[in-house]
C-alpha positions as CSV (number, residue, x, y, z in Angstrom):
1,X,9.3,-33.7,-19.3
2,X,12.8,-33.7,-19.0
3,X,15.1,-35.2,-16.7
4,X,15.8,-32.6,-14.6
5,X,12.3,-31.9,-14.1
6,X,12.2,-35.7,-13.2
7,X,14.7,-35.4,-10.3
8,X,13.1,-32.3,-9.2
9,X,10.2,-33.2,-9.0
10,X,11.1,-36.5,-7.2
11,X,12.8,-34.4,-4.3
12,X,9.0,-32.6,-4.1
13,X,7.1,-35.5,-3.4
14,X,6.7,-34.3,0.3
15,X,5.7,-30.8,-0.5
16,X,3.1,-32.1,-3.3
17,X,1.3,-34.4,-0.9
18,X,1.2,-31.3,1.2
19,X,2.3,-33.9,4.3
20,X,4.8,-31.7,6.1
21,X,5.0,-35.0,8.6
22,X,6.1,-37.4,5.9
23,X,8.7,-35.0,5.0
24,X,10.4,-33.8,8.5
25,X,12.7,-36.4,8.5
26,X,16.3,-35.8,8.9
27,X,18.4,-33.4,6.9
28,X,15.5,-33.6,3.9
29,X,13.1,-31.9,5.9
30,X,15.3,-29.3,7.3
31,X,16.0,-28.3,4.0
32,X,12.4,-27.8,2.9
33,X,11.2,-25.7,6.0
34,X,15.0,-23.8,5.6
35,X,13.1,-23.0,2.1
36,X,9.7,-21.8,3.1
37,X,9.3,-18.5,3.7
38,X,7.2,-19.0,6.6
39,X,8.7,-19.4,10.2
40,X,9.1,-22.9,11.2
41,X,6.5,-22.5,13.9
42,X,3.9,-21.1,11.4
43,X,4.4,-24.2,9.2
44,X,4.0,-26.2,12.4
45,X,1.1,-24.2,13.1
46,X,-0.8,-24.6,9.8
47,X,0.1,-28.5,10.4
48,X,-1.6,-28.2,13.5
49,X,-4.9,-26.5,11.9
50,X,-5.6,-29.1,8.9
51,X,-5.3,-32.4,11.5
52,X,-7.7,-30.7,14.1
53,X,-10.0,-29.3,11.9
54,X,-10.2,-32.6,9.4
55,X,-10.7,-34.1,12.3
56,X,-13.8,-31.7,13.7
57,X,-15.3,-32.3,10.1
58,X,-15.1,-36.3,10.4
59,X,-16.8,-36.6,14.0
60,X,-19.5,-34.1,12.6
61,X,-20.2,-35.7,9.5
62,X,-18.5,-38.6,8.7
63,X,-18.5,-39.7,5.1
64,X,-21.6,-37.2,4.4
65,X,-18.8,-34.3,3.1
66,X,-15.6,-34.9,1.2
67,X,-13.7,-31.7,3.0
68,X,-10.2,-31.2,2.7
69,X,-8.3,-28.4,4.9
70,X,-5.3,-26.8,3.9
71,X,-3.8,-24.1,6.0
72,X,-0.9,-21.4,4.7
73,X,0.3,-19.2,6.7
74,X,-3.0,-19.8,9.2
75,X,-5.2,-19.2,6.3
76,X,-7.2,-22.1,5.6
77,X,-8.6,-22.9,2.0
78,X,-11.3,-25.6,2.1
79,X,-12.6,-27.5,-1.1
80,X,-14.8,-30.1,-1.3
81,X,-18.1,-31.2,-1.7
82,X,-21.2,-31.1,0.6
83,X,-24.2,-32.3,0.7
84,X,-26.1,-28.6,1.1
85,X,-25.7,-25.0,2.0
86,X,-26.1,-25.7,5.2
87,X,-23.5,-28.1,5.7
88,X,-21.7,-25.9,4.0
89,X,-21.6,-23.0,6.6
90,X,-21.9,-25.2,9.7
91,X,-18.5,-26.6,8.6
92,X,-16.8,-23.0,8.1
93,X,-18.2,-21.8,11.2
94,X,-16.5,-25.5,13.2
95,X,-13.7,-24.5,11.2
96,X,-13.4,-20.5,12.4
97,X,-13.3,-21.6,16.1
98,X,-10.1,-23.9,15.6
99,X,-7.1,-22.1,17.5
100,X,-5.0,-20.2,15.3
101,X,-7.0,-19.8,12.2
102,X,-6.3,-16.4,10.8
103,X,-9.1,-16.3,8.1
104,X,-11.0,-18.8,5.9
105,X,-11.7,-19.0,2.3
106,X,-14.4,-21.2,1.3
107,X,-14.8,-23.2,-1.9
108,X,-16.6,-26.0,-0.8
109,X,-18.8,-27.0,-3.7
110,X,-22.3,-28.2,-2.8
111,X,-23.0,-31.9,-5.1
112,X,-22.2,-35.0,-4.7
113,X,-19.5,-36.5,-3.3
114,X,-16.4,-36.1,-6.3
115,X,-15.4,-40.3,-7.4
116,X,-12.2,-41.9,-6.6
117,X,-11.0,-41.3,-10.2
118,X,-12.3,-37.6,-10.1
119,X,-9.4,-37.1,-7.1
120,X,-6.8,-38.9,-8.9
121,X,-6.9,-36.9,-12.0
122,X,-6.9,-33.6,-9.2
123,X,-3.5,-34.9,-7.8
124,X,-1.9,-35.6,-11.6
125,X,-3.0,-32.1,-12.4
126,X,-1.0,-31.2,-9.2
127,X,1.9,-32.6,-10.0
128,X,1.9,-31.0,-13.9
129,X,1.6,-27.7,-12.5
130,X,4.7,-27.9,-9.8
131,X,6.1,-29.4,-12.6
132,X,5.8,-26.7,-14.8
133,X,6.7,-24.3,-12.2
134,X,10.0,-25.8,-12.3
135,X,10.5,-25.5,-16.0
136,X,9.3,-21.9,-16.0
137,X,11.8,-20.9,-13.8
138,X,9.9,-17.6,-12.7
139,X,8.5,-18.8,-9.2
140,X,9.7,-21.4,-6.9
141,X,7.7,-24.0,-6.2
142,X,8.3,-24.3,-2.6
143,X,6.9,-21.1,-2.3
144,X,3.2,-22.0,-3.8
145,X,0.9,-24.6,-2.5
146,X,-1.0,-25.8,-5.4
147,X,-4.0,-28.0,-4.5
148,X,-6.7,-29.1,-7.1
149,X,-10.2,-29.9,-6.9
150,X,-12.2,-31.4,-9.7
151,X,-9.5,-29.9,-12.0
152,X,-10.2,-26.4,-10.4
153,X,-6.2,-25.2,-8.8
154,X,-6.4,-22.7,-6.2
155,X,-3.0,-21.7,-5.5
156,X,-1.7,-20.3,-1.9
157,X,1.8,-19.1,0.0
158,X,3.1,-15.7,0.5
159,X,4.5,-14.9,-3.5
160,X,5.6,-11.3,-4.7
161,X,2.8,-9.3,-7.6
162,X,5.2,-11.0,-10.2
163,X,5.2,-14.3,-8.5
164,X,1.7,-13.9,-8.2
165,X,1.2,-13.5,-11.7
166,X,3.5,-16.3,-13.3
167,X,2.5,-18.9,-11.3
168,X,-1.4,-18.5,-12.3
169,X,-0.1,-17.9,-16.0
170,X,1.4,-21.4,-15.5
171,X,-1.3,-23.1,-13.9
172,X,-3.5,-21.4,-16.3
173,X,-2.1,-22.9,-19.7
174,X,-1.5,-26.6,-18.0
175,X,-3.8,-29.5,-19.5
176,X,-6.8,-30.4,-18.1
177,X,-7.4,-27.1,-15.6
178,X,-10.6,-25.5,-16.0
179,X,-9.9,-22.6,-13.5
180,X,-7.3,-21.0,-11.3
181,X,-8.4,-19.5,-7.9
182,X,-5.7,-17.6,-6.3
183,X,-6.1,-17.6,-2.4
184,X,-2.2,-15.4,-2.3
185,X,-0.7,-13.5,0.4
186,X,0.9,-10.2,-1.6
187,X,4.1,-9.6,-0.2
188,X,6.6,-6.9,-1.6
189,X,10.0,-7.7,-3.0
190,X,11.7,-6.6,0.0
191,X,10.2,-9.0,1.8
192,X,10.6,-11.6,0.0
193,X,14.0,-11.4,0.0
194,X,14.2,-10.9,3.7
195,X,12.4,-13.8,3.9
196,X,14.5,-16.1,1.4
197,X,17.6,-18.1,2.4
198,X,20.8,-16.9,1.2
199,X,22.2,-17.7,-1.7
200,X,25.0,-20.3,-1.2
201,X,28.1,-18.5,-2.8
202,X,29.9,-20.0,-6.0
203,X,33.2,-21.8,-4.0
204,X,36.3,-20.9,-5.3
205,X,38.6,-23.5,-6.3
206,X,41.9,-23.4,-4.3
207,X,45.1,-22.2,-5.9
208,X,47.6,-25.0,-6.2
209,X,50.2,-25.8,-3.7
210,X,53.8,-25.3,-5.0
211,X,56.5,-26.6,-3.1
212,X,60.6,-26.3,-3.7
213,X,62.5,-28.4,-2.6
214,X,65.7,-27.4,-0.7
């Protein structure tokens, strides 16, 4: 990995933690939500969404489940592992009557309960494949939410058909994934560009001052 891909990928710690809280801190944070094409009260929104319904799942059933919510664009992804089918749709159907949600796409895996390294491994895979977004070039990684479970990446965020398709090509052919789950909103390439920040224009350097002197 190279060093550019180094400092990059230090300025994404925030976004790969998926803690928009840790990151809305002064000028830092103003730059990330300037960069996501969702409005800054969707992102607010989605924030809202994963702490009420992680926290519906933990009064329900404790250390039973290992659930994680994740919430794009009020779409919410949950993966995990439950104990049995049942758990399985009661938590979908907890999670449908949160305000806001949009729609739900369940992956929760019924097993046991994934191990502490298991998780760990998930979040290095994480950070490879925002990594390697950044080295492709072809998708930004501020516009995909990658998050990995038991080395499966399901990858969300509003991306363009050719978005769509790089960024799985890249998460497809990084070490140690065994599958890529797309949970995409399509959007067109007008759109996408509506929704992008400007591009900040080259500045010009200023012609030189010449001065006579009477």
């Amino acid at each position: 990995m190279n060093v550019r891909t180094l400092t990059l990928l230090a300025l994404l710690v925030p976004i790969l933690s998926g803690c928009i809280g840790a990151a809305a801190v002064g000028v830092g944070a103003g730059a990330l939500i300037f960069a996501d094409r969702r409005a800054t009260e969707t992102v607010l929104t989605d924030e809202g969404i994963e702490i009420r319904a992680a926290n519906r799942v933990r009064e329900k059933f404790g250390d039973r489940v290992h659930v994680n919510v994740t919430s794009y664009n009020r779409t919410v992804l949950l993966t995990g592992e439950v104990p049995d089918v049942t758990a399985r749709d009661e938590i979908e159907k907890m999670i449908s009557g949160v305000a806001n949600v949009k729609a739900i796409s369940n992956e929760l895996a019924v097993g046991a309960i994934s191990t502490l390294s298991n998780r760990s491994n998930d979040v290095y895979i994480t950070s490879k494949v925002k990594a390697r977004f950044i080295d492709a070039g072809q998708v930004s990684p501020m516009h995909v939410k990658v998050v990995t479970e038991n080395g499966v990446v399901y990858l969300m965020g509003m991306v363009t058909q050719r978005e769509s398709t790089a960024a799985v090509e890249v998460a497809r052919t990084t070490a140690g994934v065994q599958k890529v789950v797309r949970v995409f909103e399509i959007i067109s390439d007008a759109e996408a560009r509506r929704l992008d920040p400007p591009k900040a224009m080259p500045q010009q350097n200023p012609a030189p001052v010449t001065s006579t002197t009477p």
